[in-house]
MARMIVO-429276 format. One record per residue (C-alpha): residue number from 0; residue in three letters; x, y, z. Coordinates in steps of 0.02 Angstrom, whole numbers, plus 50000, padded with zeros to 5 digits. Layout:
// MARMIVO-429276
REC pos code c1 c2 c3
REC NUM ALA X Y Z
...
//
This chain:
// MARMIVO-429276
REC pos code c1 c2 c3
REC 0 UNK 49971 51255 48487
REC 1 UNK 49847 51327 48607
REC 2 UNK 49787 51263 48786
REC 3 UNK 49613 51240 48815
REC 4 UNK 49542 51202 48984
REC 5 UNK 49470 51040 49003
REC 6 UNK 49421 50896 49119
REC 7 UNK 49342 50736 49133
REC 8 UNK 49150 50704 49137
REC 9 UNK 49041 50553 49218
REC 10 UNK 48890 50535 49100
REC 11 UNK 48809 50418 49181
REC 12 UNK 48857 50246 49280
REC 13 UNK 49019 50214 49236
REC 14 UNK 49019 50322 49078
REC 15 UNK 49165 50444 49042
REC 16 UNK 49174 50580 48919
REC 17 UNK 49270 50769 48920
REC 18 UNK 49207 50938 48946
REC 19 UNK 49317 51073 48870
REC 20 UNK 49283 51259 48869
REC 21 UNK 49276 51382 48725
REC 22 UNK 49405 51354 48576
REC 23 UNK 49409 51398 48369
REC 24 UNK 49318 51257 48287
REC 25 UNK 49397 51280 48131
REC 26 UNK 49563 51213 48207
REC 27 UNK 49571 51020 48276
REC 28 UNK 49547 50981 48443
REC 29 UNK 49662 50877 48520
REC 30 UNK 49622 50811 48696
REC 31 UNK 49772 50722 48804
REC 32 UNK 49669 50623 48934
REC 33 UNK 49743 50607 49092
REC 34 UNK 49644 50472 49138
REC 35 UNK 49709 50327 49058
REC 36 UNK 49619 50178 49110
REC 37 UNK 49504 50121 49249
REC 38 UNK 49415 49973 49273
REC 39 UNK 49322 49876 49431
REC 40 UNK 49410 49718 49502
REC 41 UNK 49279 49610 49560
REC 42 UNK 49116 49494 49548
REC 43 UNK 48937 49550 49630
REC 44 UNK 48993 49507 49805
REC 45 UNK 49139 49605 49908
REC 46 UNK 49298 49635 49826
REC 47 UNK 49446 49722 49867
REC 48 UNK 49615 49765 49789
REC 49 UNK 49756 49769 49912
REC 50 UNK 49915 49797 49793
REC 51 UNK 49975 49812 49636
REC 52 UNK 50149 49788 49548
REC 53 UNK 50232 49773 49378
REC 54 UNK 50356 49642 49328
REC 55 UNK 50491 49659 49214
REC 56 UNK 50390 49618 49065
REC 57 UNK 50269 49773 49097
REC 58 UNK 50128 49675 49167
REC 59 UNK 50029 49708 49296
REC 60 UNK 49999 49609 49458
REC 61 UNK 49859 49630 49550
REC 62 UNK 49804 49546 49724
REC 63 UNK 49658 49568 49852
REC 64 UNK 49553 49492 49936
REC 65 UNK 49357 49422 49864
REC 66 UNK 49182 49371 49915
REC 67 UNK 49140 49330 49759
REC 68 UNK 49090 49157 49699
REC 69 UNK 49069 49215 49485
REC 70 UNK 49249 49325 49503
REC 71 UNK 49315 49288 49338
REC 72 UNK 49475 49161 49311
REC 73 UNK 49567 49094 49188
REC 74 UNK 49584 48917 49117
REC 75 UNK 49739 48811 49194
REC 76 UNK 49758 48901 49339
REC 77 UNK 49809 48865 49518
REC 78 UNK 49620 48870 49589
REC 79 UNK 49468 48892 49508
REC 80 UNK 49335 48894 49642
REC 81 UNK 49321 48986 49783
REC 82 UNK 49365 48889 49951
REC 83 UNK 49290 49007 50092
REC 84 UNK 49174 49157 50137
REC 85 UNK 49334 49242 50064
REC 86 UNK 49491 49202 49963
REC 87 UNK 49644 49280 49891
REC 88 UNK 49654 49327 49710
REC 89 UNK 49808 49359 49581
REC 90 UNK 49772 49422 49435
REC 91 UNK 49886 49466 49292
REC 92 UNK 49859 49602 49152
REC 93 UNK 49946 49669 48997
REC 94 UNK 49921 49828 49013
REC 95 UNK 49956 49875 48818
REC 96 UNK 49822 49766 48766
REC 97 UNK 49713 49763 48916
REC 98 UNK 49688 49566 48923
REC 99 UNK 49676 49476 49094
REC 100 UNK 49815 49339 49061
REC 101 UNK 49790 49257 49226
REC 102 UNK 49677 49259 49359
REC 103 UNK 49655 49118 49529
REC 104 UNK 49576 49125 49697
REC 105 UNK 49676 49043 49812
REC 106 UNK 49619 49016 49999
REC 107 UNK 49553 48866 50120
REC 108 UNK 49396 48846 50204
REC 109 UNK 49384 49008 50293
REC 110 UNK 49417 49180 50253
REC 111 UNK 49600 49247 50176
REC 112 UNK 49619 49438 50166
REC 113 UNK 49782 49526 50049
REC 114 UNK 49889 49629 50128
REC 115 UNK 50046 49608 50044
REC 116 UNK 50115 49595 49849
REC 117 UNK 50268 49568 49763
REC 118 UNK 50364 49521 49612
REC 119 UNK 50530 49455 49559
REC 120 UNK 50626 49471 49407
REC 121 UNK 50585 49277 49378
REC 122 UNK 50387 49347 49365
REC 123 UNK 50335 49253 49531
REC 124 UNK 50223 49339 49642
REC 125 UNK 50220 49351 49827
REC 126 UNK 50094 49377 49938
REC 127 UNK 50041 49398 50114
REC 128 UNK 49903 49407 50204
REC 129 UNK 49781 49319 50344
REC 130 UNK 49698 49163 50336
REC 131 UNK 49579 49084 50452
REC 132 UNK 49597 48898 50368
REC 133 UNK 49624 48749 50437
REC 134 UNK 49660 48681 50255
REC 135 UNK 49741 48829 50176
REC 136 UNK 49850 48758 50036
REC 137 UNK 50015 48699 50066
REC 138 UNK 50189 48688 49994
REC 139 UNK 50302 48541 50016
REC 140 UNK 50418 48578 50170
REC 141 UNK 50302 48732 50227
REC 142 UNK 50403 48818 50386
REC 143 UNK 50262 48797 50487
REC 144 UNK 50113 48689 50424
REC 145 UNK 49974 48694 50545
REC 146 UNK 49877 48847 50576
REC 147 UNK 49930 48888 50767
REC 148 UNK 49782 49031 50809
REC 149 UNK 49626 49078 50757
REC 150 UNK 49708 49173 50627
REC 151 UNK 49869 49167 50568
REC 152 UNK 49985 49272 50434
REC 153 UNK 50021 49170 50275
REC 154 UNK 50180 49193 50159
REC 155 UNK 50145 49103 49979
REC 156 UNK 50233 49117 49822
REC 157 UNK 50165 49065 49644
REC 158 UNK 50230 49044 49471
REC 159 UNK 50122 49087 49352
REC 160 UNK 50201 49000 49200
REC 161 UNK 50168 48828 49273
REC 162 UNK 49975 48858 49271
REC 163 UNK 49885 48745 49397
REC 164 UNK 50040 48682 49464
REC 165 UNK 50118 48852 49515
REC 166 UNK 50107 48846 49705
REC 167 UNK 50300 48860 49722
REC 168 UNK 50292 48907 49921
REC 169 UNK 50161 48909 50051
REC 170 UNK 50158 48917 50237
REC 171 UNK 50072 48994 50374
REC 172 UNK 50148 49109 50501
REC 173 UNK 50097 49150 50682
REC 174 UNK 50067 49112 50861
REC 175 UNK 49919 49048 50958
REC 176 UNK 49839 49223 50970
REC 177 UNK 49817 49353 50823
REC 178 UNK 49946 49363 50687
REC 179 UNK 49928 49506 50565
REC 180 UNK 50035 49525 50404
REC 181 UNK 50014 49700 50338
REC 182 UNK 50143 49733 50219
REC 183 UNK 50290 49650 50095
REC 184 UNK 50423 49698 50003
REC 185 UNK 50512 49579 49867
REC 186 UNK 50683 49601 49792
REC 187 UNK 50721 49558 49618
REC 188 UNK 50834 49411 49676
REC 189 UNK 50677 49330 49777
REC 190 UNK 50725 49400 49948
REC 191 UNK 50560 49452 50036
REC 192 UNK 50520 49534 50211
REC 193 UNK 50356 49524 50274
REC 194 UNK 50291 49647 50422
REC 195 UNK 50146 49669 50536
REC 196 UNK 50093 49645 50700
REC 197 UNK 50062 49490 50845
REC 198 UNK 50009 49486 50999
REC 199 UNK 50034 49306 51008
REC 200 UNK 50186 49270 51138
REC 201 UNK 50237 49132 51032
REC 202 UNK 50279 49210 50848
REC 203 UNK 50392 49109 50795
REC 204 UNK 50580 49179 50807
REC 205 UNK 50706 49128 50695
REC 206 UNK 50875 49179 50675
REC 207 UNK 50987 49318 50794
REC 208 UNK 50831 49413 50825
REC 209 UNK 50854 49576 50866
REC 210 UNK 50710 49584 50988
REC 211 UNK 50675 49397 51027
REC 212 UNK 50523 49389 51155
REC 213 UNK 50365 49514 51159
REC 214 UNK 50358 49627 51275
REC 215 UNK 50173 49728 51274
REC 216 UNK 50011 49652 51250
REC 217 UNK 50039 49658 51035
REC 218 UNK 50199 49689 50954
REC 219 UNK 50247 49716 50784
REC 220 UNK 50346 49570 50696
REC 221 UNK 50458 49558 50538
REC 222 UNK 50494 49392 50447
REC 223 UNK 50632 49369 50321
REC 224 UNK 50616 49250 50175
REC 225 UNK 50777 49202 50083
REC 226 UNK 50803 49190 49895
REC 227 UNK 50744 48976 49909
REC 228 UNK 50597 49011 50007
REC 229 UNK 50680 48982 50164
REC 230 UNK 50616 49060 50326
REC 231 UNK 50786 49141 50390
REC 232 UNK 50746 49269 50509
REC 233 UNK 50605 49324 50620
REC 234 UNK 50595 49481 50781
REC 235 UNK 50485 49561 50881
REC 236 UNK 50481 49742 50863
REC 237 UNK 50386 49840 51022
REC 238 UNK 50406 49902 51208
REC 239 UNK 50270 49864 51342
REC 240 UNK 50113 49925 51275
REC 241 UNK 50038 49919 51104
REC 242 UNK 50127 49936 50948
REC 243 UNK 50105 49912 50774
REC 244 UNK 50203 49879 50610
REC 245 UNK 50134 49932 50451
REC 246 UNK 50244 49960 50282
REC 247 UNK 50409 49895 50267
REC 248 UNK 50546 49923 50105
REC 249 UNK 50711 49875 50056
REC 250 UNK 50850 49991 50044
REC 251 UNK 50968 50000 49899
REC 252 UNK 51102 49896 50007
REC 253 UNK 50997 49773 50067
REC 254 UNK 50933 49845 50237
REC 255 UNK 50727 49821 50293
REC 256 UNK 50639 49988 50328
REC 257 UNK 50505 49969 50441
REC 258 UNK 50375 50096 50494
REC 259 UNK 50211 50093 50601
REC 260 UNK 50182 50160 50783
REC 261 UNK 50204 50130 50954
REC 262 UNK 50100 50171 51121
REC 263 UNK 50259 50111 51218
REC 264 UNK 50375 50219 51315
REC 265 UNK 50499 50087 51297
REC 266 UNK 50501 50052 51112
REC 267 UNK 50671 49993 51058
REC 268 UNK 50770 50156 51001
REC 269 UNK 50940 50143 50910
REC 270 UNK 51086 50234 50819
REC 271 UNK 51064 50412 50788
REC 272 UNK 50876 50439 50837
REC 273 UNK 50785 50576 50773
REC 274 UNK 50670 50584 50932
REC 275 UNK 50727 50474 51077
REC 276 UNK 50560 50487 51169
REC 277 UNK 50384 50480 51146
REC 278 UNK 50307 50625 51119
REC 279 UNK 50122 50607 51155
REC 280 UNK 49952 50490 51138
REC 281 UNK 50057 50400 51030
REC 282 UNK 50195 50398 50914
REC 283 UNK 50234 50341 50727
REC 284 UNK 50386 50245 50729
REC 285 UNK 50524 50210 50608
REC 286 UNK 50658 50055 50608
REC 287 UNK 50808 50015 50523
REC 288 UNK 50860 49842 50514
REC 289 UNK 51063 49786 50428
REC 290 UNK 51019 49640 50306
REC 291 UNK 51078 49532 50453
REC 292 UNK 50937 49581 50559
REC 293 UNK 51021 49696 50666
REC 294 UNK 50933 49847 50750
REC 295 UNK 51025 49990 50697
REC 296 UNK 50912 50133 50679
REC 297 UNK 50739 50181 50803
REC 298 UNK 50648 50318 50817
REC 299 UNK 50491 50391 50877
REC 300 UNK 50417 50529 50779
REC 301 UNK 50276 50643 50808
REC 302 UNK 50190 50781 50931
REC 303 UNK 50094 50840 51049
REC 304 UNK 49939 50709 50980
REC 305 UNK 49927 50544 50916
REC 306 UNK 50044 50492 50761
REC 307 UNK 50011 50348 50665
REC 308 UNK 50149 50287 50554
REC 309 UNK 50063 50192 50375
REC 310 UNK 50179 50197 50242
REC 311 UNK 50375 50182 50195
REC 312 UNK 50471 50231 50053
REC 313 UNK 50652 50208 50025
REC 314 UNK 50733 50373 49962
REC 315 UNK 50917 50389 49881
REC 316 UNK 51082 50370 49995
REC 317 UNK 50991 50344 50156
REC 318 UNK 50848 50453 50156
REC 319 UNK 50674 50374 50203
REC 320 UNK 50514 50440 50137
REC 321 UNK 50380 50404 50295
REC 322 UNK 50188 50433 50267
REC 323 UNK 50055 50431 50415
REC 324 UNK 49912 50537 50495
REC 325 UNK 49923 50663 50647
REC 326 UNK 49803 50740 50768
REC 327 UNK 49930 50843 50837
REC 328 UNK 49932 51014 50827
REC 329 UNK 50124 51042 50845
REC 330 UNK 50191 50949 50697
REC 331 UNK 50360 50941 50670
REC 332 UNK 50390 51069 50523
REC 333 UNK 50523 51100 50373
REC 334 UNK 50473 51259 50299
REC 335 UNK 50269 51296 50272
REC 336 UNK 50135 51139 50247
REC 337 UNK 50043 51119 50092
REC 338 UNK 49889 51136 50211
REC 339 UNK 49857 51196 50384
REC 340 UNK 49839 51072 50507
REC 341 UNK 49635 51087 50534
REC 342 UNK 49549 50935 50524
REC 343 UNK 49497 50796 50631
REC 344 UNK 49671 50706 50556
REC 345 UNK 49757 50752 50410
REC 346 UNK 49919 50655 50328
REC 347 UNK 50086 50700 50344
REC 348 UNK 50233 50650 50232
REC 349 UNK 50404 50686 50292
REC 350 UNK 50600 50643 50246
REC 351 UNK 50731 50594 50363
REC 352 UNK 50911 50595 50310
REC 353 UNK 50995 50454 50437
REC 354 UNK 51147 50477 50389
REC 355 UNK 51165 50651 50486
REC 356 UNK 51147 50705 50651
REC 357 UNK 50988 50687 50745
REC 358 UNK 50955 50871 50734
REC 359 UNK 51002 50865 50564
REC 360 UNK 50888 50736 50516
REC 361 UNK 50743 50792 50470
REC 362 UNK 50736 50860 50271
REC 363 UNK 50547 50864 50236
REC 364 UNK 50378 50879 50341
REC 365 UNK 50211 50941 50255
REC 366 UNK 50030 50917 50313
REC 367 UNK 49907 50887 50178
REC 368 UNK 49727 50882 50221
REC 369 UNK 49553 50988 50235
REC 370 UNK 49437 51008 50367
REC 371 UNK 49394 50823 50400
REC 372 UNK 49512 50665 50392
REC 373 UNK 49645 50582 50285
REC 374 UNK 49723 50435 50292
REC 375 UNK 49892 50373 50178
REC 376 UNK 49926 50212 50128
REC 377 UNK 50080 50190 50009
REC 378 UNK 50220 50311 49965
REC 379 UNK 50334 50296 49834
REC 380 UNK 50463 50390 49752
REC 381 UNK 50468 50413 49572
REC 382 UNK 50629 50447 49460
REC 383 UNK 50623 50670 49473
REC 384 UNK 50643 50621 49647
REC 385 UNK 50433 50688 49684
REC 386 UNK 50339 50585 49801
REC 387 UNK 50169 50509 49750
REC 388 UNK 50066 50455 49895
REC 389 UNK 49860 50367 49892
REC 390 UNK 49739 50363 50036
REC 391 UNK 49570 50428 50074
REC 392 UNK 49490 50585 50115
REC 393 UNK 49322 50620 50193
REC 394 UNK 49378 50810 50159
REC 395 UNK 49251 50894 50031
REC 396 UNK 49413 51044 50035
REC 397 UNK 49567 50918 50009
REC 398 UNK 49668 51015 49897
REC 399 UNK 49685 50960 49710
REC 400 UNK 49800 51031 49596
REC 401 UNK 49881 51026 49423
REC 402 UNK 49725 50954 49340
REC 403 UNK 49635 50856 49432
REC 404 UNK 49535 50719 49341
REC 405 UNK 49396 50737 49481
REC 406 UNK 49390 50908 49555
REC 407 UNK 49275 50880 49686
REC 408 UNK 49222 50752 49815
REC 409 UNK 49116 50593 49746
REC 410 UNK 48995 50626 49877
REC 411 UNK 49014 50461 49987
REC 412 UNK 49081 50405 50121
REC 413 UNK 49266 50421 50076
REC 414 UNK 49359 50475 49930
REC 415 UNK 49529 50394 49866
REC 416 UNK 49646 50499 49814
REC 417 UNK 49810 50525 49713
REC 418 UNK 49953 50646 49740
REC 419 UNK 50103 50703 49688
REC 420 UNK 50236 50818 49801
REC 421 UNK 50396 50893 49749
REC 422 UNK 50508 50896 49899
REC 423 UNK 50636 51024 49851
REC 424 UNK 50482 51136 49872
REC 425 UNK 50388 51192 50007
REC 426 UNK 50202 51239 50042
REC 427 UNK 50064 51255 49900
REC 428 UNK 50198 51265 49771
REC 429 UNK 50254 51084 49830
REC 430 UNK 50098 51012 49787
REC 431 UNK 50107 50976 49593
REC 432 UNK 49976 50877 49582
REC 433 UNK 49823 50816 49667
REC 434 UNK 49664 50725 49631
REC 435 UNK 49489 50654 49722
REC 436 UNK 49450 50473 49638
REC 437 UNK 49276 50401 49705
REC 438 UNK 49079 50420 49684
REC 439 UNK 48951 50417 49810
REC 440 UNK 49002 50259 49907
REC 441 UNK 49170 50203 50005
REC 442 UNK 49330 50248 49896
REC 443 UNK 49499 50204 49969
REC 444 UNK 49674 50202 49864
REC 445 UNK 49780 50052 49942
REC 446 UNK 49927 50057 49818
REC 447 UNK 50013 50169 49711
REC 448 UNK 50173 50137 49591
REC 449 UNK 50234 50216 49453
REC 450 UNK 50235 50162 49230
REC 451 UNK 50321 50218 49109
REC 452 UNK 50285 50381 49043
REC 453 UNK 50258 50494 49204
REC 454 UNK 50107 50366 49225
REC 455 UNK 50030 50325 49414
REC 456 UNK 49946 50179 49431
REC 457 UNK 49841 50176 49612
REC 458 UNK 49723 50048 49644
REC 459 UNK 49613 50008 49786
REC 460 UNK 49415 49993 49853
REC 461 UNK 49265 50036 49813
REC 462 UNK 49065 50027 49847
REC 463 UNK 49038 50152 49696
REC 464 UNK 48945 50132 49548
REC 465 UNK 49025 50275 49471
REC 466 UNK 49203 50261 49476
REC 467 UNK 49250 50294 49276
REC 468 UNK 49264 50153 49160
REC 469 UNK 49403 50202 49026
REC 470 UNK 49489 50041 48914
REC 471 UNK 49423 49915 49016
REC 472 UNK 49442 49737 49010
REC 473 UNK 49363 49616 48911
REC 474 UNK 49333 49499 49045
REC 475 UNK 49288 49653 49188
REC 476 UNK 49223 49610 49322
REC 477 UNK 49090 49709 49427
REC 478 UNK 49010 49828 49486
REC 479 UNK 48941 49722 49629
REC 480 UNK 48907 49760 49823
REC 481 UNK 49114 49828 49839
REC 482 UNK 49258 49818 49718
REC 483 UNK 49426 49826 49678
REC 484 UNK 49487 49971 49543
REC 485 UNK 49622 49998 49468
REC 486 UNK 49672 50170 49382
REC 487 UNK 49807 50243 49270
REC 488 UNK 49844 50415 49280
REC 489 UNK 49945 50542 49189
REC 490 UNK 49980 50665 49294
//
């Protein structure tokens, strides 16, 4: 066998094909496509994918938030008309046959926004969110019923298999000021914590909170669902300023990993703290809550600049994979970046071990970024242990590596991207591989997780006409004024 250099092509709008360079003609040509499929998520208004999971069947799950009154759905589903100027949507795909299986708006009156997606090994799906509705459906015995602010978080829970009637759980959650959900995670029993951020004084609290009044003008929150549905647990999670909560995972034994960041001087710090104080214009922050609620791990983390932490990761034992963006200049460092720190932000991916000593704590740092900004939004951790991590770029020079299916920037506004870093290495050589994914409007990568078969599949926004079609479905949606994508990759 013989290697010959190759790469993807756009021919067109929305047209893929390969360029390879010089090789014997005589012998076949085999070409291994590391794209593997890519499709828009949408109708011909806005659309946007927030998240996307697989259950244990395989299947994909895929949730957002649409504009669009022709977005395709399926027969016997749970709503099939839109019911604002924007709804949720749940979609459901089998990915070896690339047929939508199930697809429902759900939403009141007013406009819903995704923020948050789950599965459990039942095949229900969770999701968060806001909502703005006075009427947004409701569950029997919701745990709260009304919407209290102008907008509220939700927390809602549907069953596919029962078709129209799957609305197993709905309620809203909030205060009588803003209420933001920004995150989930789901356990396989049904256990689900959402986080985000309030500045309503009135969240309500449930349970031995561990912070159980707010204390700055917004604070971040965390909600705890039990295995029936059952609102079990609610705290605050801020000092006196502004602070926000962004990602949140499970650990392996049960405990809720929360990250985000904090303008306080006062934000709550516990147990063996990495950094007991802030450090600058502001801090990311990282939180460790026992499955009881229980504070027992705080830090701040971050420099001389501003820090903002965006995405969580649960590592083995009890190392935690935390993603963000920095303008500082003095980054904490573990051995060389993958780039210099030289743009207006770039992202930063570090590991903390918190089961050692403060000064002990820190296993990982790298910058990655070129001369303008990026921005992370998930992390996750894939079974060699590497680190794949999605965002955006406005960089033209964000480094790519290990064959790229887009070399360059798209051209637009913003590029997604998709990444790969192998932590037991350290600088360039930790960067295995990296790509751009966008065209010449707004590209951002929400969600990343990881298929069978070294397979990434990121998924996220775009105003791009070009974003590659590859497989796509038979029922596609788009391209319209934005959509959703959805991408697998074979790094």
């Amino acid at each position: 066998m013989r290697l010959v250099a190759a790469n993807y092509d756009l021919r067109g709008e929305g047209v893929v094909g390969y360029r390879v360079s010089n090789y014997d003609r005589s012998l076949p040509l085999v070409i291994d496509p590391v794209l593997v499929y890519a499709n828009y998520v949408g109708g011909t208004s806005t659309d946007a994918v927030a998240r996307v999971v697989r259950d244990a069947r395989g299947r994909l799950y895929v949730a957002g938030t649409t504009a669009s009154s022709d977005f395709v759905v399926t027969d016997n589903t749970l709503q099939l008309t839109p019911g604002g100027s924007s709804d949720a949507f749940l979609i459901i795909v089998d990915p070896t046959t690339n047929q939508q299986l199930y697809a429902t708006f759900f939403g009141g009156s007013g406009a819903e926004k995704v923020t948050g997606l789950g599965v459990d090994a039942a095949g229900r799906a969770y999701l968060t969110g806001t909502t703005g509705s006075t009427d947004f459906p409701m569950s029997q015995f919701p745990a709260q019923g009304l919407l209290a602010g102008d907008i509220d978080s939700f927390f809602v829970v549907i069953d596919p298999a029962l078709g129209a009637g799957g609305l197993v759980y709905s309620t809203y959650l909030g205060g009588t000021s803003l209420d933001q959900a920004m995150d989930l995670a789901v356990r396989a029993d049904g256990t689900a914590v959402i986080t985000g951020y309030t500045d309503s004084t009135d969240f309500p609290m449930k349970g031995a909170s561990a912070q159980g009044a707010a204390i700055g003008a917004r604070d971040g929150f965390v909600a705890l669902f039990d295995i029936y549905n059952t609102f079990t647990y609610s705290t605050y999670l801020g000092g006196s300023r502004t602070d926000y909560a962004r990602s949140v995972a499970f650990a392996g034994d049960g405990s809720i990993l929360v990250a985000g960041t904090t303008l306080s001087d006062d934000f709550p710090v516990a147990g063996a703290a990495y950094n007991g104080s802030p450090n600058g214009g502001g801090d990311a922050f990282l939180v460790r809550l026992s499955p009881d609620g229980s504070l027992n791990y705080g830090t701040y983390f971050g420099s001389d600049g501003l820090e903002e932490g965006t995405a969580i990761a649960a590592g083995t034992g009890n190392r935690v994979w935390l993603a963000g963006y920095t303008t500082s200049g003095q980054f904490p460092s573990r051995g060389p970046f993958v780039s210099n720190r030289n743009g207006e932000t770039d992202m930063f991916v570090v590991g903390l071990d918190l089961s050692l000593a403060a000064n002990d704590q820190l296993i990982y740092s790298t910058l990655v970024g070129g001369s303008e900004s990026e921005v992370p939004y998930r992390i996750v951790q894939d079974t060699q242990n590497n680190l794949v991590v999605t965002g955006y770029t406005t960089s033209m020079d964000f480094p790519v590596a290990g064959g790229p299916i887009q070399t360059s920037y798209g051209g637009g506004t913003s590029d997604a991207f998709v990444l790969r870093l192998d932590p037991s290495k350290v600088g360039n050589e930790a960067l295995a591989y990296s790509t751009f994914l966008g065209g010449r409007g707004t590209d951002i990568g929400y969600d990343a997780l990881l298929a069978p078969n070294n397979r990434v599949i990121a998924a996220g926004a775009t105003s791009s006409n070009r974003m590659p079609l590859l497989n796509p479905s038979p029922t596609q949606n788009g391209p319209g004024v934005g959509d959703g994508f959805v991408v697998i990759v074979a790094p």
